[in-house]
C-alpha positions in Angstrom: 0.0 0.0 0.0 2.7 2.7 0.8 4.8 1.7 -1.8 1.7 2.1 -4.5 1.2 5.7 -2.6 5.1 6.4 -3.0 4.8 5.4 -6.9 2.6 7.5 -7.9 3.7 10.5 -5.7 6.6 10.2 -7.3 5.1 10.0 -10.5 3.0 12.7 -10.4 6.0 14.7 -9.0 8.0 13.9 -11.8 5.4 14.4 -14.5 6.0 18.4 -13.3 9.7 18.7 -13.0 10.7 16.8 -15.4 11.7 18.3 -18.7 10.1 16.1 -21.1 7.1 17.0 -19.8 8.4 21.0 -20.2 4.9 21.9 -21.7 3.9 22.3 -18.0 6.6 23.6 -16.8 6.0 26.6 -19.7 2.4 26.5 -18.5 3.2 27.1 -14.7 5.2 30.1 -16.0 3.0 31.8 -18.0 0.6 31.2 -14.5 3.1 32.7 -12.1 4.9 35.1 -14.0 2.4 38.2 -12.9 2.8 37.2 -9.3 5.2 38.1 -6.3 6.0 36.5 -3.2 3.3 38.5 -1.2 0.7 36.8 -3.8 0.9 33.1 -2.3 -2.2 32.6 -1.9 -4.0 33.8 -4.8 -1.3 31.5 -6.7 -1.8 28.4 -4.6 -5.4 28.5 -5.9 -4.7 29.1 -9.0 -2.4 25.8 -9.1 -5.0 24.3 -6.9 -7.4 25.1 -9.6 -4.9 23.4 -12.3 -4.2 20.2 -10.2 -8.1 19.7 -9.6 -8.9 20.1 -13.4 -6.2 17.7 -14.5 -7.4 15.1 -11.7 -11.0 15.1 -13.0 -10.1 14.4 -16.8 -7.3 12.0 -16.2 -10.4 10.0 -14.2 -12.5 10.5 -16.9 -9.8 9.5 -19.0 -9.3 6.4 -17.4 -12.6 5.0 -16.9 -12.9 5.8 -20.8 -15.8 8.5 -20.2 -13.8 10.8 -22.2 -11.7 9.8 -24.6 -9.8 12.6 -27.5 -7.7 11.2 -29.7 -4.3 12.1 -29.6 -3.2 13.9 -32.0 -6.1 16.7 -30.8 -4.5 16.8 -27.3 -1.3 17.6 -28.7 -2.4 20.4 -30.5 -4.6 21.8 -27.7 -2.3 21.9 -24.9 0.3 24.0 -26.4 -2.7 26.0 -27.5 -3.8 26.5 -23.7 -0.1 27.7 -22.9 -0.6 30.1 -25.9 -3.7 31.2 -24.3 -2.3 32.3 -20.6 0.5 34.0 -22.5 -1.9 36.4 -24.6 -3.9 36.9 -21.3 -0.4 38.0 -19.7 0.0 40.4 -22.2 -2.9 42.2 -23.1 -3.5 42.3 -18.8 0.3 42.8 -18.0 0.4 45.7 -15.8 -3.3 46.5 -15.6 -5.4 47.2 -12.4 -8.0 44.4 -13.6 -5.9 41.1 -13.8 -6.3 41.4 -9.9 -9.9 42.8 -9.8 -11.6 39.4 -11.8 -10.1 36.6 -10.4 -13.1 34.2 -12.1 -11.8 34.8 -15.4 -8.4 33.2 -14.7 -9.9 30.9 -12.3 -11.9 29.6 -15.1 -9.5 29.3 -17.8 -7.0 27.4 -15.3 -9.4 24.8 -14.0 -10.4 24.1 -17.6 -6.8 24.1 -19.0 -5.9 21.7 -16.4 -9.0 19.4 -17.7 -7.2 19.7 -21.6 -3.6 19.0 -19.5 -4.9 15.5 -17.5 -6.7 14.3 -20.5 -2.9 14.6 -22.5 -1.6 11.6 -20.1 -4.6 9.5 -19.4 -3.9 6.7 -21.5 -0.6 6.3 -20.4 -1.6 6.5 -16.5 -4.0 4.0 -17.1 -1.1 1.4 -18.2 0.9 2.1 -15.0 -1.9 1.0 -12.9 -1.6 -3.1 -11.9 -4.5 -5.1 -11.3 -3.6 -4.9 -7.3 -4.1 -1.5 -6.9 -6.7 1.1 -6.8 -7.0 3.8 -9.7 -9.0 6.0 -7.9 -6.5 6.0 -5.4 -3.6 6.4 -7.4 -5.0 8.8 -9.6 -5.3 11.0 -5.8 -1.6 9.8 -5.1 -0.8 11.0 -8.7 -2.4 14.5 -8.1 -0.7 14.9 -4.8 2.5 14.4 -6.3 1.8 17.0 -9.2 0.5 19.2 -6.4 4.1 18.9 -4.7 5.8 19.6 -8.4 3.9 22.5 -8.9 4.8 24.2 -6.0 8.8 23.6 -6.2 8.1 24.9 -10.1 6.4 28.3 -9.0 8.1 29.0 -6.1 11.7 28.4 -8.6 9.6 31.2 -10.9 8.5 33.4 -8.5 12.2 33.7 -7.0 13.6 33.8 -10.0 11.2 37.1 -10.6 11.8 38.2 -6.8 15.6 38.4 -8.6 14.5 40.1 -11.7 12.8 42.5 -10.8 15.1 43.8 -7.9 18.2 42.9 -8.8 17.9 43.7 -12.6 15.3 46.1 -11.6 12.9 44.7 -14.4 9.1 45.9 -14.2 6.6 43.6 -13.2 5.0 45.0 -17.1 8.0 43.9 -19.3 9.0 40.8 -17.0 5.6 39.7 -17.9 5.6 40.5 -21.4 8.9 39.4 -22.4 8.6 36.0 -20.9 5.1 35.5 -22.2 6.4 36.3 -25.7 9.5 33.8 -25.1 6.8 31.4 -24.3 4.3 31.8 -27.4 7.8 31.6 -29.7 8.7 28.2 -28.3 5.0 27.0 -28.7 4.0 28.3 -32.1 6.0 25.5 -33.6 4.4 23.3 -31.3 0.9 24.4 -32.7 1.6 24.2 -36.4 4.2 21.1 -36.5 1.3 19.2 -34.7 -0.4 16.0 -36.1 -3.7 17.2 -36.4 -2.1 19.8 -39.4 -0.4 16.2 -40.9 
């Protein structure tokens, strides 16, 4: 039983740091990039809001109640990363990003849902016959829980150093990265096997 949990806490932690699956990573960043330190908590939901919407497809992934092919995942998750980056820049610096928190909210919960559904077919092969999906689908979450917090707390720092170190805005650390981040998944978007 604990070594079932410790699997899949560990694979759910990995599935976040790792670098093959950087598409998260990029995803997280475009998420914490217009956040300090002193905006824990708003950001803890908001990856709260990620980790929950990823749970619920990869379940409904796994008991085949949803069920995308392929090749349409893999064009819509670098299309959700595209998403949070335009949102980042056409609210980068503005007064209303922090006024209408459902918006964001929304948008998160939902992209994790398009995330989970991404590795649902997979998951489903690590399960053995002994042990619970259900349960290791929670383990799972819990470990991508874990990885998302060493990921944005890595970003915000790396901000906290930005912007007083290198004395960057808030505005154009927001906007640059975002851009970076739309450049690297553009390819992503149009080399993908649903234009094949």
């Amino acid at each position: 039983m604990l070594d079932s949990f410790f699997k899949f806490l560990e694979l759910g932690l990995y599935h976040i740091v790792s670098f093959k699956g950087y598409d998260h990573i990029l995803f997280l960043v475009v998420l914490s990039i217009p956040y300090l330190f002193k905006d824990w908590k708003r950001l803890l939901l908001l990856i709260s809001s990620f980790t929950l919407g990823h749970t619920l497809s990869l379940l409904l992934g796994v008991y085949d109640i949803i069920n995308l092919k392929s090749n349409v995942i893999e064009w819509l998750i670098p299309f959700t990363i595209i998403i949070m980056a335009l949102y980042n820049v056409f609210t980068a610096g503005k007064a209303s990003k922090q006024s209408n928190p459902i918006i964001i909210f929304s948008l998160v919960l939902f992209f994790g849902f398009i995330h989970g559904l991404g590795f649902a077919n997979a998951f489903e092969s690590m399960v053995t016959a002994n042990e619970s999906t259900l349960l290791s689908v929670l383990e799972f979450a819990l470990g991508i829980e874990i990885g998302q917090f060493v990921i944005v707390f890595c970003i915000l720092f790396f901000g906290f150093l930005g912007q007083t170190i290198f004395r960057f805005s808030v505005r154009d650390w927001v906007m640059v990265l975002s851009a970076v981040v739309i450049g690297l998944m553009l390819p992503l978007i149009f080399n993908s096997p649903l234009f094949s």
